[in-house]
VOMAR-834220 format. One line per field, with one value per residue (C-alpha): residue in one letter; residue number from 1; y negated, x, z. Coordinates in steps of 0.1 Angstrom, whole numbers, plus 2048, in hexadecimal, padded with zeros to 3 digits. Last residue first. Layout:
N
res <- a;... .
n <- NUM;... .
y <- Y;... .
x <- X;... .
z <- Z;... .
***
This chain:
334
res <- x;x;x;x;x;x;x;x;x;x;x;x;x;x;x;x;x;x;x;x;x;x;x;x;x;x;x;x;x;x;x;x;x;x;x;x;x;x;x;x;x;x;x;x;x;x;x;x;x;x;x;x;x;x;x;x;x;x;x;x;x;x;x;x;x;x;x;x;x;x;x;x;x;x;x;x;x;x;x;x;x;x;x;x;x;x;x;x;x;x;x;x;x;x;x;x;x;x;x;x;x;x;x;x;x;x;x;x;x;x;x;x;x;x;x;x;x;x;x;x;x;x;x;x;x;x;x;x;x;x;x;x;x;x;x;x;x;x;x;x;x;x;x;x;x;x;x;x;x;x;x;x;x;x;x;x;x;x;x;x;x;x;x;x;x;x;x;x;x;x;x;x;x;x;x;x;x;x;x;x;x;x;x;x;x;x;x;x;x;x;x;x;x;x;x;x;x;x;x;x;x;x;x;x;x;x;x;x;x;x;x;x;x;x;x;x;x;x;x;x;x;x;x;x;x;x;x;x;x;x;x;x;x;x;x;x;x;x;x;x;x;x;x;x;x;x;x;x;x;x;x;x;x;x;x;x;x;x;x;x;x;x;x;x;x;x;x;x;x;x;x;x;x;x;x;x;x;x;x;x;x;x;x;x;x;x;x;x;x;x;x;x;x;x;x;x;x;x;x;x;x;x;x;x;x;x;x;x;x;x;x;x;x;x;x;x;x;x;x;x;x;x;x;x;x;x;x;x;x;x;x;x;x;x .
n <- 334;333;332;331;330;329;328;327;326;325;324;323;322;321;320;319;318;317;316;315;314;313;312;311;310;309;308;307;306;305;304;303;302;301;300;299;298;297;296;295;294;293;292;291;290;289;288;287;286;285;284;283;282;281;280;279;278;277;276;275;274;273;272;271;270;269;268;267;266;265;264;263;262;261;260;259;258;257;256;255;254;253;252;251;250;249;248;247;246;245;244;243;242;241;240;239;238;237;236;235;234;233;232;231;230;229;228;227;226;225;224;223;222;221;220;219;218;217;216;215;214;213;212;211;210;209;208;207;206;205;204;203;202;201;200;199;198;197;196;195;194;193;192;191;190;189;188;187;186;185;184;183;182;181;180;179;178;177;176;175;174;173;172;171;170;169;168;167;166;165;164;163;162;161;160;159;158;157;156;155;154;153;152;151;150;149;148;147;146;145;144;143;142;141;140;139;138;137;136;135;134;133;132;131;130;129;128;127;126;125;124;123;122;121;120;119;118;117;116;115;114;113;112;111;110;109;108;107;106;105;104;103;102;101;100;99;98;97;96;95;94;93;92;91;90;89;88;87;86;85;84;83;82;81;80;79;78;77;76;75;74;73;72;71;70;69;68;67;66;65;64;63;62;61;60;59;58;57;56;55;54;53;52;51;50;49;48;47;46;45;44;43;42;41;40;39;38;37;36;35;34;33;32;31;30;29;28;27;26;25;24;23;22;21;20;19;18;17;16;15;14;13;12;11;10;9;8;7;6;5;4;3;2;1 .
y <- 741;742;742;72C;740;72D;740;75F;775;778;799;7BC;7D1;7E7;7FB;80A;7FB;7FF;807;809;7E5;7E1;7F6;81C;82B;82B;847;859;86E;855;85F;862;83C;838;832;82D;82B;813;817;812;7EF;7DF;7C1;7A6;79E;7AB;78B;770;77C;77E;75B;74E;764;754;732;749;762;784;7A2;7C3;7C6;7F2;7F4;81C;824;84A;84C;86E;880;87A;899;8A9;8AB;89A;87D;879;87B;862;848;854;849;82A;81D;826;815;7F2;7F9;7FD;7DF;7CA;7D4;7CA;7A9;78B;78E;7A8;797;7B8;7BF;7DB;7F2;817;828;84D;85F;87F;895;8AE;8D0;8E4;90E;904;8E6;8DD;8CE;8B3;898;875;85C;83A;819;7F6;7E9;7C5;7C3;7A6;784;770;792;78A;78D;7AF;7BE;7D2;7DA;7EC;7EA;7F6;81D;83A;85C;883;891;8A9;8BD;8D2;8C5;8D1;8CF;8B4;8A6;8A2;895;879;86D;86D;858;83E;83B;835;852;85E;87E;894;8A6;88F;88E;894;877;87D;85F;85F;838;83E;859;845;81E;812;7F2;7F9;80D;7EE;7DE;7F9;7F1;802;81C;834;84F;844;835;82E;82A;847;853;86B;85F;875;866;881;888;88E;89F;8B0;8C7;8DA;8C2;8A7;8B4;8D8;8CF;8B9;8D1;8EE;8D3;8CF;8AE;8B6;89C;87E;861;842;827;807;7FE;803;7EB;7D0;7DA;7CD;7B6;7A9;78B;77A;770;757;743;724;73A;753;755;73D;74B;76F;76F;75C;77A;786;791;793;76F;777;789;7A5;7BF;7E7;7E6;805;803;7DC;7CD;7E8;7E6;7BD;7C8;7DF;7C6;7AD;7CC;7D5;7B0;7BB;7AD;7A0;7B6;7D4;7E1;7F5;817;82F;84D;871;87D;85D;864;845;848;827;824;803;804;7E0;7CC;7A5;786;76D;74A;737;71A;6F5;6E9;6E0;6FE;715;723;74A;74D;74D;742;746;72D;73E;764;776;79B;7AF;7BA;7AC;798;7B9;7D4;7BE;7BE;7DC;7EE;7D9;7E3;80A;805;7ED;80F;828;815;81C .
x <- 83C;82B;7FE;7EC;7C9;7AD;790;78B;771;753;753;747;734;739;71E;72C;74D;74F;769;764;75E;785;78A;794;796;7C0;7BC;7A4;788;771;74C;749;752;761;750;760;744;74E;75D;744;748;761;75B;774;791;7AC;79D;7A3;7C6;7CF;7C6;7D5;7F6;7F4;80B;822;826;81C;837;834;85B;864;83F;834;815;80A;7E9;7DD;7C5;7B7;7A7;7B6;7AA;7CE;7B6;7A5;7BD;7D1;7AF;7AD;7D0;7CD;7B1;7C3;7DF;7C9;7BB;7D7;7E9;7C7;7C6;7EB;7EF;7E4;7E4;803;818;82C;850;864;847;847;826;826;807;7F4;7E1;7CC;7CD;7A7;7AC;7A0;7B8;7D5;7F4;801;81D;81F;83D;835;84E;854;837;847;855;875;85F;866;87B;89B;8B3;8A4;8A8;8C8;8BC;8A0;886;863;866;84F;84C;844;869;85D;848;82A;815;82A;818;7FA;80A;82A;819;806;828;839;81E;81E;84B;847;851;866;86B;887;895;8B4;8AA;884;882;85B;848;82F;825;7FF;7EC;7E5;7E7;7FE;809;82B;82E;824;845;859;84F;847;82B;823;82E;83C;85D;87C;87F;895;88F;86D;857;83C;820;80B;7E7;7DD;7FC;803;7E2;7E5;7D9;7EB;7F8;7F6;806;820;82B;82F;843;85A;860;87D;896;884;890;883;868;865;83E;842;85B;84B;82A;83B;858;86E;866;843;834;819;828;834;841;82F;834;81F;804;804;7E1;7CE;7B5;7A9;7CF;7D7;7E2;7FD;812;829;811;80D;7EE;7E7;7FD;802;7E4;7D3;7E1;7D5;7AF;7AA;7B3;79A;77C;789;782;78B;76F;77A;778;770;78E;78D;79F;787;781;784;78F;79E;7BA;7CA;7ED;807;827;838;85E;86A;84E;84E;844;847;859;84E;865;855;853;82E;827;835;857;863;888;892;8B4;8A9;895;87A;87D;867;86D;84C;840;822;81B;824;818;7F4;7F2;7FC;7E3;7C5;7CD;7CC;7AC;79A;7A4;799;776;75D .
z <- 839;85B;852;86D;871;867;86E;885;878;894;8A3;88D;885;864;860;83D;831;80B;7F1;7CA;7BF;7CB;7AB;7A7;784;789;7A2;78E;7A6;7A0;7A2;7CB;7CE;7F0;809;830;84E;867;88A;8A5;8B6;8D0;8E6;8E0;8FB;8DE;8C9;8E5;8EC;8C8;8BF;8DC;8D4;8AD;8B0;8BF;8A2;8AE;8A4;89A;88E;883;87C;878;86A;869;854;857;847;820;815;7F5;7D3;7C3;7B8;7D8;7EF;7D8;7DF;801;809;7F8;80F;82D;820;81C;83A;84F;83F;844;868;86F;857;865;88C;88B;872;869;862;859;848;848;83D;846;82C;834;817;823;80B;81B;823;848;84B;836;836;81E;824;80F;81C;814;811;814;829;82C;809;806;7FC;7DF;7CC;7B7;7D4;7E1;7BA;7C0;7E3;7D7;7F4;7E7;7EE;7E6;7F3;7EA;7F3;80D;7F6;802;7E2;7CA;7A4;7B3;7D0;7B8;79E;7AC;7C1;79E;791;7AC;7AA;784;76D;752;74C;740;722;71C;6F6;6F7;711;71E;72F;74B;74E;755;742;730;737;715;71A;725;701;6EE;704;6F9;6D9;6B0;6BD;6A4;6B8;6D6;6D1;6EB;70B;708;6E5;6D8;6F8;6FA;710;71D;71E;6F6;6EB;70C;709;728;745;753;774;76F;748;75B;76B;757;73D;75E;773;78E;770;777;769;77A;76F;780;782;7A6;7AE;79B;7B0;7D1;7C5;7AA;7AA;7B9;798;795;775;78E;7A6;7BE;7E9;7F3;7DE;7EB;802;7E0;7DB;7BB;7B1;78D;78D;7AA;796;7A2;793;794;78C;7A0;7BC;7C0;7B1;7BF;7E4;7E4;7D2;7ED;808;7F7;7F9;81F;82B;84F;869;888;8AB;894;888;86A;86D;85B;871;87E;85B;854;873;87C;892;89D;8A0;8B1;8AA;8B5;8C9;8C1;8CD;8B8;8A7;88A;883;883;85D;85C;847;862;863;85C;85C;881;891;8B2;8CD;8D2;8CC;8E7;8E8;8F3;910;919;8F6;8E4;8FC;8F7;8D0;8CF;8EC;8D8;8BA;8C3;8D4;8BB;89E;8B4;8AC;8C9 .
***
């Protein structure tokens, strides 16, 4: 049976058994007809998936794993904060009038910091050896690159994704992604490999503060073989909505780095400082953790990219995925 069912299941009933009720407090989140949103919630729940024993899909209700592909895309590979470069419509409560949802998610990824523990040698195992034709050489701080008159033609530019060189302060510039890539590729048994989504400066400019805020990427190995490990942290989590697509989602990006540093994706350690269950939801849940469980599915991942930025939602796949009935209509809190 799926380890995944098992672990949701013992959540889902710790929270409603034991779990704090807020009815009646000052909360934020309200439903569309204007009544507030209250839940039970557990503080601190932790929670272990290994991919080399198993993908973590739930089975009681079938986890769209091609759409929650497409969601940690847009923010990890795209790099967006716009809703119209997302296939699904999950963020449109959140987006303005021109689809953007601030300063959030992918915006904070796409921000690119000066990185003074990136060498030439580095970037050359990383890259490859010929720095001409697979680095961008910036000539001036966000400046020039070659014949290239804008910073904003330079934004454009996809290869080999947002690594920039400042001749005059000799250091790199890199978005939070890329850095992770080459650290687990020139120093894989860092501590300092992670990423982090909550800039306080840019908190009043984002729709919606980040839920899963931040990653922490640890490698050990196994018979001779480098497995990469990922701790997700997020403050808050809509357990009914969210949970299995969350783990998904991560589980999915995990393999994808795995693959392009060559190492075997392991552990997904995902740690939820509010699990909570919105009241209008506890029926829902109660009916879904009495479901039968199935066999977990088989993960596939497209054996021909290697490429972190080559990967599309076209190239993920549940094999004999079984599952319960999908459960329709679920009241969304906003």
């Amino acid at each position: 049976m799926s380890q995944a069912d098992v672990i949701f299941k013992r959540m889902c009933r710790d929270i409603i058994d034991n779990g704090t009720d807020t009815k009646g407090e000052a909360v934020r989140p309200h439903w569309p007809d204007g009544e507030a949103a209250y839940t039970i919630k557990q503080f601190g729940v932790v929670n272990r998936y290994d991919l080399r024993e198993e993908f973590p899909a739930v089975t009681l209700r079938r986890t769209a794993i091609k759409s929650a592909t497409d969601e940690i895309l847009w923010i990890w590979q795209k790099k967006s904060n716009n809703i119209h470069e997302l296939h699904s419509h999950i963020w449109d409560e959140w987006a303005d009038a021109d689809g953007s949802i601030g300063k959030a998610y992918g915006y904070q990824l796409k921000k690119k910091y000066l990185w003074r523990d990136v060498t030439d040698e580095g970037i050359k195992k990383a890259y490859g050896d010929d720095l001409e034709k697979n680095l961008l050489k910036v000539i001036k701080s966000r400046g020039v690159y070659l014949n290239l008159d804008t910073e904003e033609e330079l934004d454009d530019l996809t290869e080999p994704h947002h690594v920039w060189y400042d001749i005059c302060e000799k250091v790199y510039l890199m978005d939070q992604v890329d850095k992770v890539l080459y650290d687990l590729k020139v120093h894989p048994f860092s501590r300092r490999i992670m990423t982090n989504l909550y800039d306080f400066k840019d908190l009043p400019e984002m729709n919606l503060y980040p839920c899963a805020y931040s990653c922490t990427f640890n490698v050990t190995e196994e018979n001779g073989q480098k497995v990469l490990n990922m701790l997700l942290n997020q403050r808050s989590q809509d357990t009914l909505t969210a949970n299995n697509w969350n783990v998904c989602q991560y589980a999915v990006l995990l393999a994808m780095i795995a693959r392009h540093v060559d190492m075997v994706p392991g552990v997904l350690l995902h740690v939820i400082a509010d699990a909570h269950i919105y009241d209008r939801h506890i029926p829902l849940v109660e009916e879904l953790i009495s479901r039968p469980e199935h066999p977990a599915p088989t993960f596939w991942l497209n054996p021909e990219k290697h490429d972190f930025y080559s990967f599309t939602r076209d190239d993920v796949r549940l094999d004999n995925y079984e599952t319960g009935e999908q459960i329709k209509d679920i009241p969304v809190a906003i």
